[in-house]
C-alpha positions in Angstrom: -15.4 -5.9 12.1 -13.6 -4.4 15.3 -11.5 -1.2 14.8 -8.9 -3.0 15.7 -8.5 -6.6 14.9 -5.5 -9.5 15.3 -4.5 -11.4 12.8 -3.7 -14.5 13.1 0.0 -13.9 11.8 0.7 -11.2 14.5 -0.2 -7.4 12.9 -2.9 -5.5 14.3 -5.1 -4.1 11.7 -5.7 -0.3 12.9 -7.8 0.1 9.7 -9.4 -2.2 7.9 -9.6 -2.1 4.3 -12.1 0.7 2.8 -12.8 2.8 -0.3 -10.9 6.5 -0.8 -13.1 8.9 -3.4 -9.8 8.5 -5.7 -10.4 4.8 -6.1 -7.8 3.6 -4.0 -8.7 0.7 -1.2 -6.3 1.4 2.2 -6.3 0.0 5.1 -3.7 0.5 8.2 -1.6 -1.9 10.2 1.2 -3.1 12.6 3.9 -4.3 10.9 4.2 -8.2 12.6 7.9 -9.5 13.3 8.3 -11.2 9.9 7.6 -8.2 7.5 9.6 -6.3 10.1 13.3 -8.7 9.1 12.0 -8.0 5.7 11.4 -4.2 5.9 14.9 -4.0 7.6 16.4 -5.2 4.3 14.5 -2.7 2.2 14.7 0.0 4.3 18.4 -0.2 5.7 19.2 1.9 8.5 15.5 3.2 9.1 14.7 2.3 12.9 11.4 0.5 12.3 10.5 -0.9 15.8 7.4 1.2 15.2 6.6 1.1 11.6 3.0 0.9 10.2 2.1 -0.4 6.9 -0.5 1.2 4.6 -1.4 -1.5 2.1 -3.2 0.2 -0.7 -4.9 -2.2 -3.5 -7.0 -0.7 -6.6 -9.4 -2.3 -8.9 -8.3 -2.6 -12.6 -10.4 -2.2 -15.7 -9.0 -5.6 -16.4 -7.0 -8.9 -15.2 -3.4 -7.8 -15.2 -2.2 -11.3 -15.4 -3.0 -11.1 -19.4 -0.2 -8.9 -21.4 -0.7 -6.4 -24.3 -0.7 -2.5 -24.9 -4.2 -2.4 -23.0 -2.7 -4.1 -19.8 0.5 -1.9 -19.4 -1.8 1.6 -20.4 -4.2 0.6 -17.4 -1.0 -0.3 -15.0 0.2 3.2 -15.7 -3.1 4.5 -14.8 -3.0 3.0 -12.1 0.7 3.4 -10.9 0.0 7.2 -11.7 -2.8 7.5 -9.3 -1.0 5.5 -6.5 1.7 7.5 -6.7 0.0 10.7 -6.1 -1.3 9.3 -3.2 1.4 7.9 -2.1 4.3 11.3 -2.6 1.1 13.4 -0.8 0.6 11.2 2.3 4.7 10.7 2.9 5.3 14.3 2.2 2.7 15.3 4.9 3.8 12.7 7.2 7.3 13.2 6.6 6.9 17.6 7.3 5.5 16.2 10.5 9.0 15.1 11.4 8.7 11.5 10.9 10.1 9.0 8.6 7.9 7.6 5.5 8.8 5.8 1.6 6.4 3.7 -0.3 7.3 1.2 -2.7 7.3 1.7 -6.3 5.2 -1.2 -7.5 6.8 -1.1 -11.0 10.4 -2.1 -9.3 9.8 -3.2 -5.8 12.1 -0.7 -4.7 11.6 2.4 -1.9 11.0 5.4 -4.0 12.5 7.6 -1.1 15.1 6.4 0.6 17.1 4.4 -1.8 17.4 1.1 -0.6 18.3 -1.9 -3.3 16.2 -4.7 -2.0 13.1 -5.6 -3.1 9.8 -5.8 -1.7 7.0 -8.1 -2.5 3.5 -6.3 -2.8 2.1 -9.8 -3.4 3.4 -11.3 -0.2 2.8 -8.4 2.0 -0.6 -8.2 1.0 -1.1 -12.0 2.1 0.5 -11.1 4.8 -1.6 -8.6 6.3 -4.6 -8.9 4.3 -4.5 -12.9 4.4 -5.6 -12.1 0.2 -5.2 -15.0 -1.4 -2.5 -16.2 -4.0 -2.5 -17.7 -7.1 0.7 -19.0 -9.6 0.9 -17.8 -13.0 4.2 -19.1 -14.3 6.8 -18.4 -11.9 4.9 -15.1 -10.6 2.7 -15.3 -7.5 -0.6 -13.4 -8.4 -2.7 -11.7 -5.7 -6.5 -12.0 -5.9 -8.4 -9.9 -4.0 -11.6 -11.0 -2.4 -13.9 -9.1 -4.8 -11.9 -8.4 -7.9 -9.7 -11.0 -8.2 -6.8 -11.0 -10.2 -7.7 -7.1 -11.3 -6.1 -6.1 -8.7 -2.9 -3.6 -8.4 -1.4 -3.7 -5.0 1.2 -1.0 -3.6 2.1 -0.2 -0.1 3.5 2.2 1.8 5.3 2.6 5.4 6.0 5.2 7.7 6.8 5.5 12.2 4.8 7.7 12.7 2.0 7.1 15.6 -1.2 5.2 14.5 -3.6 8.0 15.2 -1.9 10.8 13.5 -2.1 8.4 10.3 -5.6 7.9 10.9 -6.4 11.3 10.8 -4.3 11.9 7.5 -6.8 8.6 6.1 -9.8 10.6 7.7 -9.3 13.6 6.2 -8.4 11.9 3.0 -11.8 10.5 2.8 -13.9 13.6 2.3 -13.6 14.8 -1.4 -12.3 17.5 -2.4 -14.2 19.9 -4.3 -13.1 20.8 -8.3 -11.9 24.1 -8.0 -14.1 27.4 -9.3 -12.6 29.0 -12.6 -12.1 32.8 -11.5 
């Protein structure tokens, strides 16, 4: 797969979709027109002519379609983990001078710049991931290529330029060492 590769609904994917050592999947994009009027509402007043998406997907212990104590304990470990991602990539994008927010995937709202409207993890991952989709009720459920439904999507979005975000995913990648007890 090219580095960089069209889709055919108008992003660019920067990044395509591979592992981080803290089990997180991300992958880099262009944000194409339509997620742009979408982001707009989300983000209100946040000048996103140059906005990136980090779509960020993790695979689940289980299928989080089904309900029960079990489900909602492996969603938090999950939402847990994203988050730390997330706060730790906009914080060092954001000292950098430029704007970031991710989405909490428990509301669908920006956890960082307190906009009301609500984004859909589900349809911006078929949006820039082309994942498929199922229905469970009236819920869309995203299935992802190799896990299926077991999936737990959550994205994040930021202006600043392509190549300094790559770096931040680069370094990202290497593990860090535990630290030594003194």
């Amino acid at each position: 797969m090219s580095r960089r590769q069209r889709t055919q609904r108008g992003c660019i994917t920067l990044q395509p979709p591979r592992m981080m050592p803290d089990g997180l999947e991300v992958s880099l994009h262009t944000c194409p027109r339509a997620l742009l009027r979408e982001l707009d509402h989300v983000f209100p007043g946040v000048d996103l002519d140059a906005c990136l998406a980090i779509p960020t997907n993790q695979k689940a212990g289980m299928d989080l379609v089904a309900m029960g104590d079990t489900v909602e304990t492996e969603k938090d470990v999950l939402l847990n983990s994203f988050a730390s991602f997330a706060s730790g990539l906009c914080k060092q994008i954001r000292e950098a001078g430029y704007w970031a927010d991710y989405i909490d995937p428990c509301s669908g709202l920006p956890m960082l710049s307190g906009g009301t409207k609500v984004y859909s993890e589900v349809e911006g991952m078929q949006l820039l991931l082309q994942y498929q989709v199922m229905n469970a009720g009236n819920c869309k459920v995203l299935l992802h290529p190799q896990w299926g439904s077991a999936v737990y999507p959550a994205s994040l979005f930021c202006t600043a330029p392509s190549d300094f975000v790559q770096r931040l995913l680069e370094e990202r990648l290497v593990p860090r060492p535990a630290p030594v007890p003194a």
